[in-house]
Backbone as a chain_set.jsonl record, in Angstrom:
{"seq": "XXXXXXXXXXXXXXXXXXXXXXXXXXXXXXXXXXXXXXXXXXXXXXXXXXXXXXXXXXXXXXXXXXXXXXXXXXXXXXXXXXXXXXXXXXXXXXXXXXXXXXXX", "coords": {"N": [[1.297, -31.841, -32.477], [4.517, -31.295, -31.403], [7.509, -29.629, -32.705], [9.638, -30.892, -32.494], [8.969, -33.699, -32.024], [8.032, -34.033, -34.569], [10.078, -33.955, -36.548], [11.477, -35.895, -35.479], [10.025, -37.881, -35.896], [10.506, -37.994, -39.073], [13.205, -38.279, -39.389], [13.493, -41.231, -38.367], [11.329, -42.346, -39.725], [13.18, -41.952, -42.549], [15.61, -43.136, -41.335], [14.496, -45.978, -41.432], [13.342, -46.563, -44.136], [16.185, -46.234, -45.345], [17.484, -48.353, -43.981], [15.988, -50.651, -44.883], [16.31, -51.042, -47.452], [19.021, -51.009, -48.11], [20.914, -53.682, -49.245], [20.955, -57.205, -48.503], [23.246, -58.897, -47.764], [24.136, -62.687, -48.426], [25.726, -63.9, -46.393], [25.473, -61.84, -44.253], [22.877, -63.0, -44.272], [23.286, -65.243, -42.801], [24.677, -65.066, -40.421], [22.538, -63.778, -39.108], [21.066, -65.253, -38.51], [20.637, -68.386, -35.993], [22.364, -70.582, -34.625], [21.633, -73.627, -33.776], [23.486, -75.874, -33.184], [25.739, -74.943, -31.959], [24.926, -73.392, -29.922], [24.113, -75.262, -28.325], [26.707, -76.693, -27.929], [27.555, -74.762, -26.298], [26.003, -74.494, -24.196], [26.9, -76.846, -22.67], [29.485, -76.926, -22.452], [29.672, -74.571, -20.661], [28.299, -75.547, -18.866], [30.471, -77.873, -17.701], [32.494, -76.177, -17.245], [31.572, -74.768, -14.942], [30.621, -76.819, -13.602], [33.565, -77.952, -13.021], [34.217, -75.391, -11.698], [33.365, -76.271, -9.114], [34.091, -78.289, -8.231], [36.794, -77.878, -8.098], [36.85, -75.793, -5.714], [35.65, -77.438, -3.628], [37.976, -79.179, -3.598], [39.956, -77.025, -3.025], [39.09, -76.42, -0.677], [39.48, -78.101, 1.013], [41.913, -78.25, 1.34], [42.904, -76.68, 2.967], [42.717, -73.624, 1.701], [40.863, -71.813, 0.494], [37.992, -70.343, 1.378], [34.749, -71.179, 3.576], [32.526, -69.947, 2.328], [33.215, -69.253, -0.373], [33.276, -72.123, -1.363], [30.826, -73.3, -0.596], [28.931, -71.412, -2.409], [30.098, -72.075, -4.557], [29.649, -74.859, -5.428], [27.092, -75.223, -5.025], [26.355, -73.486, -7.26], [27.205, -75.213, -8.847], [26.048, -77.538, -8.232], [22.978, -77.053, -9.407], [23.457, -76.033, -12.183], [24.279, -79.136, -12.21], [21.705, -80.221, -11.872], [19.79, -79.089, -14.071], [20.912, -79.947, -16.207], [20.307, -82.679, -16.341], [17.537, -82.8, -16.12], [16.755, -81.579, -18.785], [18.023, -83.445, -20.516], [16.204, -85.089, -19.988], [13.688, -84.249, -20.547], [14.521, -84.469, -23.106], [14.744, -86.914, -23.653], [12.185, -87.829, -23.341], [10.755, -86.261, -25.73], [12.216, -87.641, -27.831], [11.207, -90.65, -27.226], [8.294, -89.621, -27.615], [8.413, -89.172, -30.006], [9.195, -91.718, -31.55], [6.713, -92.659, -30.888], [4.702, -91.768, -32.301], [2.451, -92.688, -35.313], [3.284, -93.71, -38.463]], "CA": [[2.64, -32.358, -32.348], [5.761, -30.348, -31.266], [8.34, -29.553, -34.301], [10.829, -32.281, -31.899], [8.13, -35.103, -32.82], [7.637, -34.436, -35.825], [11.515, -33.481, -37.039], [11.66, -37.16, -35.048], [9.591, -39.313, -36.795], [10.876, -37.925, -39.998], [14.516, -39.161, -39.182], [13.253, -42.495, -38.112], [11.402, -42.557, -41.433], [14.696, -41.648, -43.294], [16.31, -44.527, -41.043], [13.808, -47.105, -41.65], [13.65, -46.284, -45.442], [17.347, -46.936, -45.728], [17.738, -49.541, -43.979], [14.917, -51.523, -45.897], [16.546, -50.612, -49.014], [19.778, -51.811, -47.947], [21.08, -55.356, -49.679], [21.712, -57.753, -47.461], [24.203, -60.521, -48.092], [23.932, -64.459, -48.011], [27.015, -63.73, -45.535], [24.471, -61.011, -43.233], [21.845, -63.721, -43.24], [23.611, -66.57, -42.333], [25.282, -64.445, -39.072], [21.844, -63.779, -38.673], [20.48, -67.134, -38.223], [21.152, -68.824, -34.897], [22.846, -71.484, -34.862], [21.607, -74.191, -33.137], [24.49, -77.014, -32.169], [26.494, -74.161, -31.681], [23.828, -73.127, -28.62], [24.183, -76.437, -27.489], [27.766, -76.726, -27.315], [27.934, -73.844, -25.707], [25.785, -74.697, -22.723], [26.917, -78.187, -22.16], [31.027, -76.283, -22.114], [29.426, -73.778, -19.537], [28.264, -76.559, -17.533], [31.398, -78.576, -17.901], [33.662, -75.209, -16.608], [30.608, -74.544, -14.086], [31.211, -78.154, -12.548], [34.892, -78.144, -12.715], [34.901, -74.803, -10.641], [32.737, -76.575, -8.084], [35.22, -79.655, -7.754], [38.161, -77.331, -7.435], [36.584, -75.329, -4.644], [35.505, -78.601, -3.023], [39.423, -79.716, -3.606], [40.54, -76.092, -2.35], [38.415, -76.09, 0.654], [39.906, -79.362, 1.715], [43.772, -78.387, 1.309], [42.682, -75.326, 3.554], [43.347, -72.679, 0.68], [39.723, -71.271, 0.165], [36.888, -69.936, 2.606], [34.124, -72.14, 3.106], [31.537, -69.164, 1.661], [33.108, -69.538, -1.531], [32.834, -73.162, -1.476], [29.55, -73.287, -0.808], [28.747, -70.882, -3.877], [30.674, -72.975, -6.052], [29.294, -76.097, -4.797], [25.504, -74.894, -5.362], [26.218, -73.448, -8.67], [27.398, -76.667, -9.708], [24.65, -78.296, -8.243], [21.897, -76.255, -9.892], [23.989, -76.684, -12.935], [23.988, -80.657, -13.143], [19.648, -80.453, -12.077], [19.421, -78.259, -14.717], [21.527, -80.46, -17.39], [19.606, -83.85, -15.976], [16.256, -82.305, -16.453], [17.309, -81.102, -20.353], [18.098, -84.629, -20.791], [15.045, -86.184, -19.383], [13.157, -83.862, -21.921], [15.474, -84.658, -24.397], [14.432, -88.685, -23.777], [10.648, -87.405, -23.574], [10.27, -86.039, -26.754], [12.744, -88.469, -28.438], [10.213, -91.511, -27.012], [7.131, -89.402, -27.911], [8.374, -89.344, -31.789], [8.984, -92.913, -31.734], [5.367, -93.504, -30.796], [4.069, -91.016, -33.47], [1.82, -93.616, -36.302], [3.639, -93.2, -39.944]], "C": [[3.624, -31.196, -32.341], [6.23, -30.428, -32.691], [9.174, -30.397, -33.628], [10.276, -33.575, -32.515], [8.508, -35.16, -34.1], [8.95, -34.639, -36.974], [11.89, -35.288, -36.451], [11.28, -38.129, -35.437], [9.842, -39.001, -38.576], [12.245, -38.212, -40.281], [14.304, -40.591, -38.991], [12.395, -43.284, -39.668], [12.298, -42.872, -42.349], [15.315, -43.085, -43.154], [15.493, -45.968, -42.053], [13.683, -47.286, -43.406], [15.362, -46.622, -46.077], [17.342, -48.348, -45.281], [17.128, -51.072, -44.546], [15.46, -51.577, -47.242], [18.172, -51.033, -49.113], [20.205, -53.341, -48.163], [20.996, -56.076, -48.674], [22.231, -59.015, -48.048], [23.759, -61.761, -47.64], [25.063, -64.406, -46.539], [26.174, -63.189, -43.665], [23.505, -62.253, -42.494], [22.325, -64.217, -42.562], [24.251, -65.746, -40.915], [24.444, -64.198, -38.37], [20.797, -64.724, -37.896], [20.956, -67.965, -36.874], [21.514, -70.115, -35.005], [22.579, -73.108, -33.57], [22.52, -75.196, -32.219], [25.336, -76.001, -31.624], [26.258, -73.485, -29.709], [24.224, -74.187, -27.685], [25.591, -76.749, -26.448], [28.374, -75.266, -26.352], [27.837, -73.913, -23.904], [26.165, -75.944, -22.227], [28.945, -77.548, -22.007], [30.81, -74.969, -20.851], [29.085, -74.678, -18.419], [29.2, -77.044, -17.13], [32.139, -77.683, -16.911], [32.466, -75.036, -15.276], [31.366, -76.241, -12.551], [32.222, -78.283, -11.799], [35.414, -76.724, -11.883], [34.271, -75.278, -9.173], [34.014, -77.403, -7.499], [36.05, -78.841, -7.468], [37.753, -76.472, -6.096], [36.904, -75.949, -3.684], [37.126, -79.109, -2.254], [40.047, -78.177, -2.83], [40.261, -76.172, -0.77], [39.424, -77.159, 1.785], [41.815, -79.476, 2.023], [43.955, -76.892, 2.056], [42.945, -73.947, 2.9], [41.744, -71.918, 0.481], [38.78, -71.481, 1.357], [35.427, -70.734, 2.25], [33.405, -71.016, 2.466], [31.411, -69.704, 0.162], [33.098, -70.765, -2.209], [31.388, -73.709, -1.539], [28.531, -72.847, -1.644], [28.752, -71.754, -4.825], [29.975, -74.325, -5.936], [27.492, -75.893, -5.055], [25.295, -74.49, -6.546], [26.298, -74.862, -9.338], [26.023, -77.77, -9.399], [23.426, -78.169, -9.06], [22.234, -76.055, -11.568], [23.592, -78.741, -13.833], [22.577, -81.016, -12.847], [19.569, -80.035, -13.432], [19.614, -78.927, -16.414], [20.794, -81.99, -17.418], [18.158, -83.659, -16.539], [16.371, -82.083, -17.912], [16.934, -82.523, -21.044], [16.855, -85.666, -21.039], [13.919, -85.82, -20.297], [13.459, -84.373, -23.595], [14.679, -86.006, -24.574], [12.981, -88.576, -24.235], [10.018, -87.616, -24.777], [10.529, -86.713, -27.704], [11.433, -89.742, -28.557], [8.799, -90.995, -27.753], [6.977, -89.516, -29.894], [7.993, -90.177, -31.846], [7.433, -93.192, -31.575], [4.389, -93.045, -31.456], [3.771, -92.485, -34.733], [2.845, -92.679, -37.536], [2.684, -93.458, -40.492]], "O": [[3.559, -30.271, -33.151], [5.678, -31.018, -33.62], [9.773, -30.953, -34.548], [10.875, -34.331, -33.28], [9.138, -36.051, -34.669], [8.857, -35.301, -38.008], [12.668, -35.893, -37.189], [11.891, -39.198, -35.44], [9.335, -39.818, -39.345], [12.521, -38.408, -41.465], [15.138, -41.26, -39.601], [12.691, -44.262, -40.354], [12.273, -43.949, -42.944], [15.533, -43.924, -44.028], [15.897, -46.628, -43.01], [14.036, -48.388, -43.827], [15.578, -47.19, -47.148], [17.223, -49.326, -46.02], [17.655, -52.183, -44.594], [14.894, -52.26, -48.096], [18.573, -51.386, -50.222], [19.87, -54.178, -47.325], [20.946, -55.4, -47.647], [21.648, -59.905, -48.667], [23.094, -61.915, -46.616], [24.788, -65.232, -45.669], [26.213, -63.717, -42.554], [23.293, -62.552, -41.319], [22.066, -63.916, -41.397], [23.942, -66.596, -40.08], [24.674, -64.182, -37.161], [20.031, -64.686, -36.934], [22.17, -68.128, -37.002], [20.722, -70.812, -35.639], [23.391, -73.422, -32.699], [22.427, -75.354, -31.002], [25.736, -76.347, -30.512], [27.024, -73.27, -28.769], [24.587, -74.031, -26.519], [25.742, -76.927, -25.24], [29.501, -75.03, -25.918], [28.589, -73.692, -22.955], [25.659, -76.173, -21.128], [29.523, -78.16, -21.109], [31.782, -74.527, -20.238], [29.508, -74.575, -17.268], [29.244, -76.883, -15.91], [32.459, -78.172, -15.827], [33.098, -75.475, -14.316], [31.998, -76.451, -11.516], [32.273, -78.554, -10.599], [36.562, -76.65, -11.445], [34.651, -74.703, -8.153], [34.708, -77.129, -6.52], [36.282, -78.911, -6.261], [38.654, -76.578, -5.264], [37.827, -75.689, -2.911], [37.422, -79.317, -1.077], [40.741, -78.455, -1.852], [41.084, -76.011, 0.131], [39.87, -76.965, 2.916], [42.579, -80.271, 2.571], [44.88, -76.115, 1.823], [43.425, -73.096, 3.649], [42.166, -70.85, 0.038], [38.75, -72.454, 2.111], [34.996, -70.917, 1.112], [33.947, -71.112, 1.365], [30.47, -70.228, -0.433], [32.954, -70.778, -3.431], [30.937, -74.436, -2.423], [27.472, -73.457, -1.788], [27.906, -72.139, -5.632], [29.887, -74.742, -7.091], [26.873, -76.93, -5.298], [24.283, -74.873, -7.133], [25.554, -75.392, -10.163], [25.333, -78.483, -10.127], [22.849, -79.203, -9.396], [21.237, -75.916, -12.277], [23.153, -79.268, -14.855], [22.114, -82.0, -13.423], [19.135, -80.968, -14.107], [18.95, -78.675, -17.419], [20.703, -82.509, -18.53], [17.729, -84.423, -17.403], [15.608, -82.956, -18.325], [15.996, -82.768, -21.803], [16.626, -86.572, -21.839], [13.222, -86.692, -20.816], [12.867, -84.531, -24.663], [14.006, -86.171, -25.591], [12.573, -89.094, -25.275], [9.198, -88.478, -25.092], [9.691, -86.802, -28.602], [10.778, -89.882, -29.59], [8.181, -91.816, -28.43], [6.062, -89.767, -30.678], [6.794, -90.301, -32.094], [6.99, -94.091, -32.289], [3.282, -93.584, -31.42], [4.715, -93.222, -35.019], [3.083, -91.471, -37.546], [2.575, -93.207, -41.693]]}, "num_chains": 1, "name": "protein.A"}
């Protein structure tokens, strides 16, 4: 081993040694922790703005103010969008149904 290696994994040592040894707060975890509904609402408000730039395209295209290109963009995102949120759903029902038919 060079003296770069080795001068290298003895800093990364160092690191890893602190940072193990470092508290970590109820505050740290919890920021750490993902938050599930949070996920959710996130992608169902990305779809939502996703949609609503499709429709305004749609509505631009038609009041001659926008090129069809970017209509057609917007108009396929949104499409690929509400498959994408339909399909979710249809899982969603899936697994919901498959509980229900779980024996107690």
């Amino acid at each position: 081993m060079s003296m770069d290696s080795i001068r290298a994994a003895q800093v990364y040592a160092q690191v890893a040694k602190a940072a193990s040894e470092a508290p970590r707060t109820d505050q740290a975890m919890e920021l750490a922790k993902p938050d599930f509904g949070q996920m959710v609402t996130n992608a169902v408000e990305g779809a939502q703005s996703t949609l609503k730039a499709g429709e305004a395209a749609a509505t631009s295209v038609a009041a001659g103010e926008a090129s069809l290109i970017d209509v057609v963009t917007a108009v396929s995102a949104a499409e690929v969008t509400l498959e994408t949120a339909i399909a979710v759903r249809n899982r969603v029902i899936e697994a919901y149904q498959d509980i229900l038919r779980m024996p107690i």
